[in-house]
C-alpha positions, 0 to 999 in steps of 0.5 A: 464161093458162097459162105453160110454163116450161123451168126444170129442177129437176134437174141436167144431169149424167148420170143425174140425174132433171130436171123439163123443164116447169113450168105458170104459174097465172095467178090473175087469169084463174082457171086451174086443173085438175079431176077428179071420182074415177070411184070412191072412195079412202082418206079418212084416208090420202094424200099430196100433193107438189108443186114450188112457186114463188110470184108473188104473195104476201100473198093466200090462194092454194089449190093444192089442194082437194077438195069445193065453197065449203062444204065442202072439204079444202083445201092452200094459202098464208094470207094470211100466207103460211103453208102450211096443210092444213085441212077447212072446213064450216061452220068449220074441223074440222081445221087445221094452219098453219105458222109459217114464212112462205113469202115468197121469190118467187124460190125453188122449194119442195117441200112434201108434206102427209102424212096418216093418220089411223089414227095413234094420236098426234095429231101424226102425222096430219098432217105438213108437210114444206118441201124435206126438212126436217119442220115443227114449229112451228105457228100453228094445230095443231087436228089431226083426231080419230083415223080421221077421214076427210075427206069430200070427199077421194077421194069421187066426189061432190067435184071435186078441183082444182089450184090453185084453191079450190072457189069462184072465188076463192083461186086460186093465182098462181105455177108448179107442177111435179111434182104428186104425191097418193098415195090410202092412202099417208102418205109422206115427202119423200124418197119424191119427191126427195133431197140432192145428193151433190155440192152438198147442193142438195134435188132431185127424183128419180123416184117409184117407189112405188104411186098408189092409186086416185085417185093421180095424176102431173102432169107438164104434159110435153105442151104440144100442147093444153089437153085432159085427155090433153096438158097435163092428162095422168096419168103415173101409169099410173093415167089419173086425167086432169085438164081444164085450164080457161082455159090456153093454150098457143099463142105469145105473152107471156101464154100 
């Protein structure tokens, strides 16, 4: 089941921003968030950020995805704990997998996954960032074609999930906090957070930019139910709500 945790990802001084909620995904008790776009978004343009901090590793673990089993858009860990951004129909059309191997189950990371497609050098239109620092060095580098729009991605035929894949399986197990995606928008980290002036520590900051039309915020800041306007609530402005399925919120160890 679902877990709130009161880890603060921001410092307590005066003006700071501070994360006060993260949500614990449960893998073996398929926990996950779902919408279905009312209306259609930018398929070649959109960036997704979150605050990560891993359970379990060695397991392919999606924390986000868009479309069904076959097809879908897909951000997640690879079994070998690599962070990757691909699109999957019938084999991969588009995949790009870090070498860095995400491994410390201890630790809170940022990563963003920014894409444009209209980008005329291929390596631009995908960019992988891990707590401000730009990935370089890639197992797999097979970038979309220019233009190249993900099909499921923004579409109102394809639910878009947060953390699980299309099928019931590679679900994610760990916590996430500060979940952003930005429809038309290929952003960097500093977008979302930025360095300590102080103690050089990468932190949050608040997010002042546009959402686009399936853009959305979730904070997990209402832990008075499990509904798509408490725990599944858009802070966006935008209302992209999501259904939470299988969380719990009331008192115990495993809630």
């Amino acid at each position: 089941m679902g877990l709130f945790s009161s880890i603060r990802l921001g410092s307590s001084g005066a003006g700071d921003y501070e994360v006060e909620r993260s949500l614990k995904f449960n893998a073996d008790d398929t926990v996950y968030l779902e919408r279905t776009p009312s209306s259609n978004g930018n398929k070649r343009t959109w960036t997704f950020s979150t605050w990560i901090k891993r359970s379990k590793l060695t397991a392919l673990q999606t924390f986000f995805s868009a479309g069904s089993n076959n097809p879908d858009v897909i951000i997640k860990f690879t079994p070998s704990d690599q962070f990757e951004i691909s699109r999957y129909g019938g084999g991969y059309q588009t995949q790009v997998t870090s070498t860095h191997k995400f491994r410390d189950p201890s630790a809170w990371y940022h990563l963003v996954g920014a894409v444009d497609t209209t980008q005329s050098t291929a390596s631009n239109r995908v960019k992988m960032y891990v707590n401000g620092t730009q990935i370089t060095d890639f197992a797999i580098s097979s970038y979309p074609s220019q233009d190249y729009e993900y099909p499921e991605i923004n579409d109102t035929g394809f639910s878009t999930k947060v953390g699980k894949h299309g099928s019931n399986s590679q679900n994610f197990d760990g916590y996430m906090s500060e979940v952003h995606f930005i429809d038309g928008l290929q952003l960097t980290p500093s977008s979302f957070a930025e360095t300590d002036d102080v103690t050089g520590e990468w932190k949050p900051k608040k997010y002042v930019g546009s959402y686009g039309t399936n853009g959305f915020k979730l904070t997990f800041s209402d832990n008075s139910g499990t509904t798509a306007t408490t725990l599944g609530k858009d802070s966006s402005g935008n209302g992209n709500n999501f259904t939470p399925n299988n969380f719990s919120v009331a008192a115990g160890v495993g809630n």
